[in-house]
N, C-alpha and C positions, 0 to 999 in steps of 0.2 A: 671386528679387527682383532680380536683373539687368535691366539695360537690355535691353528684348527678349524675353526668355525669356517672359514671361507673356501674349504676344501673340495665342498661341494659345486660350488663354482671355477672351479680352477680347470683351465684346457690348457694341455703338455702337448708338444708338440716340437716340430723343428724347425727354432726360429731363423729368420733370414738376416745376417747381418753384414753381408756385402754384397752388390752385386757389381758386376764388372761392365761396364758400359759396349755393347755391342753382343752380348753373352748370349747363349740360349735362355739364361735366368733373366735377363733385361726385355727380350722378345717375347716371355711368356708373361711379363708386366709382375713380377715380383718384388713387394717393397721393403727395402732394410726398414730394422726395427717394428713394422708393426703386423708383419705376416708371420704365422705359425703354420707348419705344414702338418697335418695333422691325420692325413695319409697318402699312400703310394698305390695308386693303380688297386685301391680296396683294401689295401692292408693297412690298417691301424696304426698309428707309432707311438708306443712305448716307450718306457725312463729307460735310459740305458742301452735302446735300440737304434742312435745313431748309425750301426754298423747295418744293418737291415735299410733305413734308408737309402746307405752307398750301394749297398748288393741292387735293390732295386735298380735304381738310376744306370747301374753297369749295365743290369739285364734290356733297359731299355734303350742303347744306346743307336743310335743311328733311327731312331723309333717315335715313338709316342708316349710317354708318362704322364696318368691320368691324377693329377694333387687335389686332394682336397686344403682349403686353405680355409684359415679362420684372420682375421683382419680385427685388431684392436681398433684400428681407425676407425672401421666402419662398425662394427661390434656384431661381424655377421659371416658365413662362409662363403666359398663360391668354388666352384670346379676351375683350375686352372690346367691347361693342357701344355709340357714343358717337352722340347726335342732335343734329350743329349746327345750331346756329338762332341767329338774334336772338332777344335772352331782357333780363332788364332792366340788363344789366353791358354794359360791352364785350367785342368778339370774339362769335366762332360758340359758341367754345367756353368761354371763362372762364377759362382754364389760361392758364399763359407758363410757354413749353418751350425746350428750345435741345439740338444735338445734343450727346453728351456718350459717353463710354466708360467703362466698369466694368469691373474684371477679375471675372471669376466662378469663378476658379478656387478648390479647395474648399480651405479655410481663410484666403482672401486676407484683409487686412484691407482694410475699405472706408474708401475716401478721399472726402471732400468736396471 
């Protein structure tokens, strides 16, 4: 519980914390609060690189975006396949994400 010590367990990512009911984000089963996106179509994401995630999602638009996702819930990843589009909400995707860090180490308690 030190400052530090759990850095090694810690997965950054871009957490999910809304999704809009009928979305492309809702269809590709993404959950507020315990989903981290953790890459786009193979690219990595970075502190800071919220703006690379947007660029991606653009690039994929009318398409296929391949996420890796990390899930507190379940304490494990899974390939999620997401199809941005214009749809009848705002956004490609329906979700508002922000980069965010979790420790995942095994017994950590999770912090909002």
């Amino acid at each position: 519980m030190g400052a530090g010590s759990s850095s090694e367990h810690e997965i950054g990512g871009v957490r999910v914390f809304k999704v809009t009911p009928g979305s492309p984000a809702a269809e590709a089963g993404l959950e507020v609060f315990f989903d981290f996106i953790l890459a786009i179509n193979g690219t990595k994401l970075e502190p800071g690189e919220q703006s690379v995630f947007a660029a991606k999602i653009q690039e994929s638009e009318n398409g296929a975006a391949k996420l890796t996702v990390y899930s507190t819930r379940a304490n494990g990843t899974r390939e999620v396949t997401v199809m941005p589009r214009k749809w009848a909400g705002s956004g490609l995707l329906g979700a508002t994400v922000r980069y965010d860090v979790v420790d995942a180490a095994p017994g950590s308690a999770l912090r909002g």
